[in-house]
N, C-alpha and C positions, 0 to 999 in steps of 0.2 A: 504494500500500500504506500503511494507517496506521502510524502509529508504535506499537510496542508499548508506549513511555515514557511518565510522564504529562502529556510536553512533546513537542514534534514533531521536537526536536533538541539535546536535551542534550549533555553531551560524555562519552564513553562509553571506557573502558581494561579492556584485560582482564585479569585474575589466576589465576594458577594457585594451589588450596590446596597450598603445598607444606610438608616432613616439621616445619619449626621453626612452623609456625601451627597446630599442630594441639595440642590440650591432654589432659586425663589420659579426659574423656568422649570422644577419639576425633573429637572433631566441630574445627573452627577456630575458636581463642577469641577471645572477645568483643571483646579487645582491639585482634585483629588487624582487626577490622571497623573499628572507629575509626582504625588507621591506615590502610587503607586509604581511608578517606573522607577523610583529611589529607593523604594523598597524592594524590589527586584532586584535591581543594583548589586544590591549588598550582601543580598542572598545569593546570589549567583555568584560574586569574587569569594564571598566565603565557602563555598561549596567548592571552588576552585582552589580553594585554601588561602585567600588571601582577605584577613581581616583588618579592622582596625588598628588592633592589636598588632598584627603583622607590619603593618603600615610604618606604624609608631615604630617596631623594634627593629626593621630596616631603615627607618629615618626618612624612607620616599612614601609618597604617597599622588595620587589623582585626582585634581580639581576641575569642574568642572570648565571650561574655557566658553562652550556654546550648547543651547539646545536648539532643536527644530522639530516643532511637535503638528500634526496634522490631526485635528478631532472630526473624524469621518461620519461618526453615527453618534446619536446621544445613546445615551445608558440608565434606565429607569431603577426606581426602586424594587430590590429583590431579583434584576438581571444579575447570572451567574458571567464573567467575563475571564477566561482565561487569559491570563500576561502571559509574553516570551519575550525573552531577552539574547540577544549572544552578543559577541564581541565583531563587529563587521570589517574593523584595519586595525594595523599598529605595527607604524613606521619604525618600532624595534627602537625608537630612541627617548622623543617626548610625548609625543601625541598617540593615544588612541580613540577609536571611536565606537560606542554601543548602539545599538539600535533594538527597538521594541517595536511589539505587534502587538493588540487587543483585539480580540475575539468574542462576541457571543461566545458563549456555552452552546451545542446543540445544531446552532444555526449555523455557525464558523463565519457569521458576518462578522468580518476587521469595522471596529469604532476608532481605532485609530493608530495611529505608526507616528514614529520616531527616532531621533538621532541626537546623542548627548557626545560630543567632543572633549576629549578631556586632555589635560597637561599635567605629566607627572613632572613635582614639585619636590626639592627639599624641602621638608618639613620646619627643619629651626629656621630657615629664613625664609621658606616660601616662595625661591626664585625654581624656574623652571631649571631642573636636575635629567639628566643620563636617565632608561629606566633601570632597574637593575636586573638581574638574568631571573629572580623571581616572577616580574611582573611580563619578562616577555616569553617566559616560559608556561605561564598560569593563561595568557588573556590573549590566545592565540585565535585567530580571525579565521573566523567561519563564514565572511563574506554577507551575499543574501542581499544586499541593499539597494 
């Protein structure tokens, strides 16, 4: 069976719209679609084994530099909506880039797609840092975008 993602195996969480993500239009705000892509996020590096913690005790870490978010369908109260996440580049030095899909549950209708750009960072001072062989080892691009 193919994959219905625009990668053969992203990493995939599911959400329910529940009654505090829903806004004055009825539908789940915008916001909450960014959080949910940042919770994805985090779950998916650390599943790749690369946490906060990890971050901190290598000293690099990944800031966000851009997003680019497309909200296709709205999302009512009590839609099931499957996240997926993967890693779609990373120039192996500063820049990588993630990208996200949202789904219905059931129906596989995409509500909306996305692209967060990020720049690994020295952590104690915050300037854009080498990445190190953790992170280009862990957040290898699965393309798809």
């Amino acid at each position: 069976m193919l994959s219905p993602w625009p990668v053969p195996a992203p990493f995939v969480q599911r959400r329910v719209a529940a009654p505090a993500d829903i806004d004055a239009f009825n539908h789940v705000n915008n916001a909450r679609y960014i959080d949910w892509a940042n919770e994805i996020a985090w779950a998916h590096s650390e599943m790749l084994g690369l946490s906060m913690e990890d971050y901190k005790r290598i000293g690099t870490g990944c800031v966000v530099w851009r997003h680019e978010f497309d909200y296709i369908a709205p999302v009512a109260l009590g839609d099931e909506i499957d996240v997926a996440t993967w890693i779609a580049e990373n120039d192996k030095r500063v820049r990588l880039v993630r990208a996200y899909e949202m789904r219905k549950t059931g129906t596989g209708a995409v509500v909306f797609r996305g692209r967060t750009k990020f720049v690994s960072i020295d952590m104690a001072t915050g300037k854009p840092a080498r990445m190190p062989k953790e992170f280009i080892e862990a957040y290898r691009p699965q393309g798809g975008d």
